[in-house]
C-alpha positions as CSV (number, residue, x, y, z in Angstrom):
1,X,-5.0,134.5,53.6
2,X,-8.6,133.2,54.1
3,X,-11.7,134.6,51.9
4,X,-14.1,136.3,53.9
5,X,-16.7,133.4,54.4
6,X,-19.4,135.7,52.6
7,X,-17.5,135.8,49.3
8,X,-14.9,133.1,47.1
9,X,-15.8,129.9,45.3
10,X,-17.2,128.4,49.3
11,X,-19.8,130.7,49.3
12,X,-20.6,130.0,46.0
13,X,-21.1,126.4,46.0
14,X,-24.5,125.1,45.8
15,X,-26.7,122.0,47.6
16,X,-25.8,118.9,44.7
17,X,-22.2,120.3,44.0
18,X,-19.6,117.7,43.9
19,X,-15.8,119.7,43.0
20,X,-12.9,118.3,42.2
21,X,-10.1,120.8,43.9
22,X,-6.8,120.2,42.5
23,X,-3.6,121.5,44.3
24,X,0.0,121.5,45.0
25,X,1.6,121.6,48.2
26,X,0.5,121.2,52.2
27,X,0.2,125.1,51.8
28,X,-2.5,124.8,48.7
29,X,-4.5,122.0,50.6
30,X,-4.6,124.1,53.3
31,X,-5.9,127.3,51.6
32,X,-8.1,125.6,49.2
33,X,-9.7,123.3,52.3
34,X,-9.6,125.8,55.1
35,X,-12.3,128.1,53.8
36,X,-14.6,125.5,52.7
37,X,-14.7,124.4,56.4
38,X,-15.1,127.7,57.9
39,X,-17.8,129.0,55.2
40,X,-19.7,125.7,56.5
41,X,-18.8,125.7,60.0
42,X,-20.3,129.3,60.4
43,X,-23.2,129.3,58.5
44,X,-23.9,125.9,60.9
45,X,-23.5,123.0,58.7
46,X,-21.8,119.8,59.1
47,X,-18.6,119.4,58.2
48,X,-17.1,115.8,57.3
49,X,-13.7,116.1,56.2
50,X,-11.0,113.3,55.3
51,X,-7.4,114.4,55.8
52,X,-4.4,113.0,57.3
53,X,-2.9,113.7,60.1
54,X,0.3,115.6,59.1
55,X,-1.9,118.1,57.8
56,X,-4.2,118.9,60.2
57,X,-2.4,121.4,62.0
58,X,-1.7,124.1,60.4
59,X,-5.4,123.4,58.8
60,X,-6.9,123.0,62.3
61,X,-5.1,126.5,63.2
62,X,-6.5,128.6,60.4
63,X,-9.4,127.5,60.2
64,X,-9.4,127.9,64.7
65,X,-8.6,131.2,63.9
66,X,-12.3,132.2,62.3
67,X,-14.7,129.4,64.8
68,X,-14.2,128.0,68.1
69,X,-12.7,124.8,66.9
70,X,-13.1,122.8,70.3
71,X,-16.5,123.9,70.6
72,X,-17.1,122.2,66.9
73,X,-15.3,119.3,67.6
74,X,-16.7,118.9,70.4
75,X,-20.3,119.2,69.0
76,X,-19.4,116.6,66.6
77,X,-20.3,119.8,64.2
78,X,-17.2,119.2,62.5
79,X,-16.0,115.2,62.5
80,X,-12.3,114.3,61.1
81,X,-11.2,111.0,59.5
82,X,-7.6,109.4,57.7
83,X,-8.0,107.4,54.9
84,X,-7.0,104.5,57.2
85,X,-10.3,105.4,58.9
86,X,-12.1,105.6,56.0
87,X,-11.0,105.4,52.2
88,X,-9.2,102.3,53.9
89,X,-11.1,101.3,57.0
90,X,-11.5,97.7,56.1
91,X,-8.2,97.6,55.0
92,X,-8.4,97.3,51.1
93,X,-10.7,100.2,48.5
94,X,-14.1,99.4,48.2
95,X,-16.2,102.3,46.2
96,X,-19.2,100.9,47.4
97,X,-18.2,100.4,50.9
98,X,-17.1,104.4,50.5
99,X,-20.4,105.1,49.2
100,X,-21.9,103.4,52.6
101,X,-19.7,105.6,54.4
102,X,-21.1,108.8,52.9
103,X,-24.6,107.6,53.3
104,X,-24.4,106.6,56.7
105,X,-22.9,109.9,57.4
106,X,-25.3,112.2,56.2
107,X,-28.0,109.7,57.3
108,X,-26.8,110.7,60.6
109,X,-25.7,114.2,60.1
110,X,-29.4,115.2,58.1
111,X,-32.4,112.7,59.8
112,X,-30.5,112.0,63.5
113,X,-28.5,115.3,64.4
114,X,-30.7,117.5,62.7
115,X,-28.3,119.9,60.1
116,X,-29.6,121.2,57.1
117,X,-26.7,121.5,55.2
118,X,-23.6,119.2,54.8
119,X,-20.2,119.9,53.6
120,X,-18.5,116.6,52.8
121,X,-14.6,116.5,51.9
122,X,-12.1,114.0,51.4
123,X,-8.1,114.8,50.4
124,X,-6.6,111.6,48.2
125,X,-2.9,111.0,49.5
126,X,-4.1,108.9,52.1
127,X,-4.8,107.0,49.3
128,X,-2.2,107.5,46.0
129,X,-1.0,104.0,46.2
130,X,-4.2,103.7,44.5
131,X,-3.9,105.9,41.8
132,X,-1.6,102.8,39.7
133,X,-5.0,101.4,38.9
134,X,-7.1,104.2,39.4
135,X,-10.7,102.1,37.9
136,X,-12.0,101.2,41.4
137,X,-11.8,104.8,42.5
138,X,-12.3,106.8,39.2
139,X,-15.9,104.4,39.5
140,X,-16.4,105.2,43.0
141,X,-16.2,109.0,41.8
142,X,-18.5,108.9,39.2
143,X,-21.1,107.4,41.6
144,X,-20.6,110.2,44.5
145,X,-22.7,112.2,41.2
146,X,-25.5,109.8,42.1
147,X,-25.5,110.7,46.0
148,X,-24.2,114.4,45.3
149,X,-28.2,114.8,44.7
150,X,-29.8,112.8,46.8
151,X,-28.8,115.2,50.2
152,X,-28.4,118.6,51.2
153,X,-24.6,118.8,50.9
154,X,-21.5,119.5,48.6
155,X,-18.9,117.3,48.3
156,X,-15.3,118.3,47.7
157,X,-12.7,116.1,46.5
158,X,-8.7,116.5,46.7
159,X,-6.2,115.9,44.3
160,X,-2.4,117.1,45.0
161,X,-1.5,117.6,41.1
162,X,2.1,115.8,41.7
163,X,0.3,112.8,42.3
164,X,-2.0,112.9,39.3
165,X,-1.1,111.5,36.2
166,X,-2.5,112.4,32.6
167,X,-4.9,109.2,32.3
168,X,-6.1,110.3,36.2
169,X,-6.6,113.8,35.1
170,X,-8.7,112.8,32.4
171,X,-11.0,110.8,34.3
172,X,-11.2,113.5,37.6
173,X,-12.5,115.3,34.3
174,X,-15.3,113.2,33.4
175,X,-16.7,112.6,36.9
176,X,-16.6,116.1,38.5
177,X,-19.3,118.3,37.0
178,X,-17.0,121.4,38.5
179,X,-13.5,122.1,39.6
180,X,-11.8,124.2,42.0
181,X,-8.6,126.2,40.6
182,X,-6.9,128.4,42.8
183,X,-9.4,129.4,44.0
184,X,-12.2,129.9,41.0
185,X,-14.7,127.5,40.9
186,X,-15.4,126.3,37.1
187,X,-18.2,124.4,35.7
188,X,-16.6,121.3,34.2
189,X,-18.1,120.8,30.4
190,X,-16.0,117.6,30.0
191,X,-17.9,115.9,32.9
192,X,-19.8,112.7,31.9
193,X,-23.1,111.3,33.8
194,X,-22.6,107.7,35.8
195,X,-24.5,105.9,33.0
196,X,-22.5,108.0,30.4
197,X,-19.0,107.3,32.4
198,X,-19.8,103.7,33.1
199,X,-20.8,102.5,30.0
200,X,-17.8,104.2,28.7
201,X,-15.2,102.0,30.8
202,X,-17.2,98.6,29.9
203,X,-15.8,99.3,26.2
C-alpha cells in the first residue's frame, strides 16, 4: 500500500540526493517507485522516469490512483522512457552520452518548462546485459554525484537484487551516497567521491 505522500523515505529526500533503491520483484519496483512519483507529481515537480514497458501498468495504475495520470502525461509533467530510448538509444552504453541525457532533461525541465524541482529515476533491467562488465556504468554512476548537485532534483536509481552480483553490489556502494531499503532511506558511509572512485579504478 502506498505511503501517504507527506511521510516515508519520498518525502524525505532532499534537492542533491542521488539513492540507490535496491529490490526484488515487479511487486518491490512497483512499491519502491510508485511513491517516489506520486510524492513528486503532487507537490508539482517533474518527474523523469526510465522503466520498461512490462512494468508500467500496474505502476501507471497505482500511482493513477493518487494524480490524474492523463492530465500529467499529458502536461509532459511526468515523461516515460525504456532503456532502448535511453540507457540504449544510440544503440550501444555510453555514460557520457547518459549524462547528456540527464542534462538536457533538466535543462529543459528547470530553464524552459519552468519546474522547481525534479525527480529523476531510471530502473536497470533494461539494461543487465550490461552488468557482465559493469565499469562503463559503475563510472557513469559515480559521475551522476557530479550532476546530482548541479540541479534542483533527486535522482533514484534501480537495482533488482537477482540481477546484482557481489562485485556490482560493492560498487552501487561506493557511488550512491544513500540507499533505499524497503522502504528506509540510509545514508551510505561506504560511498566514495568521483575523484575518490575514479582514481580508485585506474589502479
Amino acid at each position: 500500500m502506498l505511503q501517504p505522500v507527506s511521510s516515508g523515505p519520498a518525502a524525505a529526500m532532499k534537492a542533491g540526493d542521488h539513492i540507490c533503491a535496491l529490490y526484488s520483484g515487479p511487486d518491490e519496483l512497483g512499491a519502491t517507485l510508485a511513491p517516489y512519483l506520486v510524492a513528486g507529481l503532487v507537490a508539482g515537480d517533474k518527474c523523469v522516469c526510465i522503466v520498461e514497458a512490462e512494468s508500467r501498468t500496474a505502476l501507471l495504475d497505482e500511482v493513477g490512483r493518487h494524480v490524474d495520470l492523463d492530465a500529467c502525461i499529458a502536461s509532459g509533467q511526468l515523461e516515460l522512457f525504456t532503456a532502448a530510448e535511453s540507457y540504449l538509444r544510440r544503440g550501444v552504453f555510453s555514460g557520457g552520452e547518459m549524462i547528456e541525457f540527464w542534462t538536457d532533461s533538466l535543462d529543459r525541465a528547470v530553464h524552459h518548462d519552468g519546474f522547481e524541482f525534479v525527480r529523476n529515476s531510471g530502473d536497470t533491467t533494461g539494461v543487465a546485459e550490461l552488468f557482465e562488465d559493469f565499469d562503463e556504468f559503475a563510472r557513469y554512476e559515480t559521475h551522476i554525484n557530479r550532476l546530482s548537485a548541479q540541479y534542483p532534483q533527486t535522482v533514484l536509481c534501480l537495482y533488482d537484487v537477482s540481477l546484482v552480483s557481489g562485485g556490482i553490489m560493492l560498487d552501487l556502494l561506493r557511488t550512491h551516497p544513500k540507499l533505499l531499503l524497503r522502504g528506509v532511506l540510509i545514508e551510505n558511509p561506504h560511498c566514495l567521491t568521483p575523484d575518490e572512485y575514479l582514481a580508485l579504478k585506474q589502479n
